[in-house]
C-alpha positions in Angstrom: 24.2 -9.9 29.0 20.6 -8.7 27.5 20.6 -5.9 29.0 24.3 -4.7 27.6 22.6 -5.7 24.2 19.5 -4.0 24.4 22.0 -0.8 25.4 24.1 -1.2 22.2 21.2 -1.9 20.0 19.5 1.4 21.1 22.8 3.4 21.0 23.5 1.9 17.3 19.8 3.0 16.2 19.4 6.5 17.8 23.2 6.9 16.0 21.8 5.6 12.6 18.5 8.4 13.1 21.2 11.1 14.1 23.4 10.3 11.2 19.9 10.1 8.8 19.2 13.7 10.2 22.1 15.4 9.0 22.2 13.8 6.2 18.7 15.0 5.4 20.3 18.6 6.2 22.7 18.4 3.7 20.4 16.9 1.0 18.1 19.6 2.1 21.2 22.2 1.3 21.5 20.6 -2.1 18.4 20.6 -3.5 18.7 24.7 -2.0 21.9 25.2 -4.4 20.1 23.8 -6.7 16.8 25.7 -6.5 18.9 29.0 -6.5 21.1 28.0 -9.9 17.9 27.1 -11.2 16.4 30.2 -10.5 19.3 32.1 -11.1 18.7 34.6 -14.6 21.0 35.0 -17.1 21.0 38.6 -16.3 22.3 38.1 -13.2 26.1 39.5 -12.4 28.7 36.4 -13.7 30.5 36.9 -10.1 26.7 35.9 -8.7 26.4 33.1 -11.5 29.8 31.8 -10.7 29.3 31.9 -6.9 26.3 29.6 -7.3 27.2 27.2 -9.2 30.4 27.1 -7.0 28.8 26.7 -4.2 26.8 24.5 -5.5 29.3 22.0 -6.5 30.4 22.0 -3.0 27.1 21.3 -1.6 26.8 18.1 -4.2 29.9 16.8 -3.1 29.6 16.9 0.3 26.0 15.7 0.1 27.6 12.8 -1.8 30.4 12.1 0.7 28.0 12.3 3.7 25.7 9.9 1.9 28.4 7.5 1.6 30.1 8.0 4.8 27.1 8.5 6.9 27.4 10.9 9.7 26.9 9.3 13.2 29.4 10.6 15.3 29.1 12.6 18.7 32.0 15.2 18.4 31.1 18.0 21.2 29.2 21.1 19.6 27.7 19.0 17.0 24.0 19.6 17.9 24.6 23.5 17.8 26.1 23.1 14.2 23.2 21.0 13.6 20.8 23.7 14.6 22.9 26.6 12.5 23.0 24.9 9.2 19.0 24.4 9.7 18.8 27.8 10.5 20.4 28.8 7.5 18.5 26.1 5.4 14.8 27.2 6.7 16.3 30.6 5.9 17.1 30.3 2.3 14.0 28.3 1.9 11.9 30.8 2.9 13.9 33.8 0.7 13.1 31.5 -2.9 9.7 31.2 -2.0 9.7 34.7 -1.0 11.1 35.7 -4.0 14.4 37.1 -2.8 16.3 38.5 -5.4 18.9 35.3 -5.7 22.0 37.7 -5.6 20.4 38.4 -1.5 20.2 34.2 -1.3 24.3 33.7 -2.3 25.7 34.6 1.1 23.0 32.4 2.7 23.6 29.3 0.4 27.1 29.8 1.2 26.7 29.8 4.9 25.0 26.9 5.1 27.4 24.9 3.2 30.1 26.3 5.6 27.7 24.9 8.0 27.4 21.6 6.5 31.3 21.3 5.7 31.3 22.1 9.5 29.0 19.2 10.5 30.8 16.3 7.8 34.2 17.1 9.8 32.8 16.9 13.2 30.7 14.1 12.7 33.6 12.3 10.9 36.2 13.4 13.3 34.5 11.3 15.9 34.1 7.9 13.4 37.2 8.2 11.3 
């Protein structure tokens, strides 16, 4: 009986540091959308402008719902989306304190919030 126990209490926690992780990602993705609106000039194209701050308000909401939902499930393929929206993340990270021009960063931002829609509906496939 301990032992089963001690199996599910170790499960339960390496799920809740899993489920921490990817959240991190997608706060981390955030804070990216955010950066590049920040960044952004007002002389930059409206199409680049309106992709931003689209994309942005993707990246907020899903930060928001993986917050609130948490994200500890084990769907197959998970890790490898895991690994792509970091990718992406370090990526981006690396073009604004490169000083990318931000309309190079758009495609990037939006790739990685592909990637993080991606990880929400695996990880919630599993627990919902």
């Amino acid at each position: 009986m301990t032992v089963r126990l001690q199996k599910r209490v170790h499960e339960e926690a390496g799920m809740v540091v899993s489920s921490r992780a990817r959240v991190d990602l997608l706060l981390e993705n955030y804070l990216l959308a955010l950066a590049c609106v920040d960044q952004c000039s007002q002389c930059a194209p409206e199409t680049v402008r309106n992709r931003l701050a689209l994309n942005l308000e993707r990246a907020e909401r899903l930060y928001s719902d993986a917050a609130a939902d948490g994200l500890a499930g084990e769907e197959q393929g998970i890790d490898a989306i895991h690994a792509a929206l970091a990718e992406v993340n370090a990526s981006t990270r690396a073009g604004l304190r490169d000083g990318w021009i931000i309309s190079e960063l758009v495609t990037d931002l939006e790739l990685a919030t592909r990637h993080g829609r991606r990880l929400f509906d695996a990880a919630c496939l599993q627990s919902g």
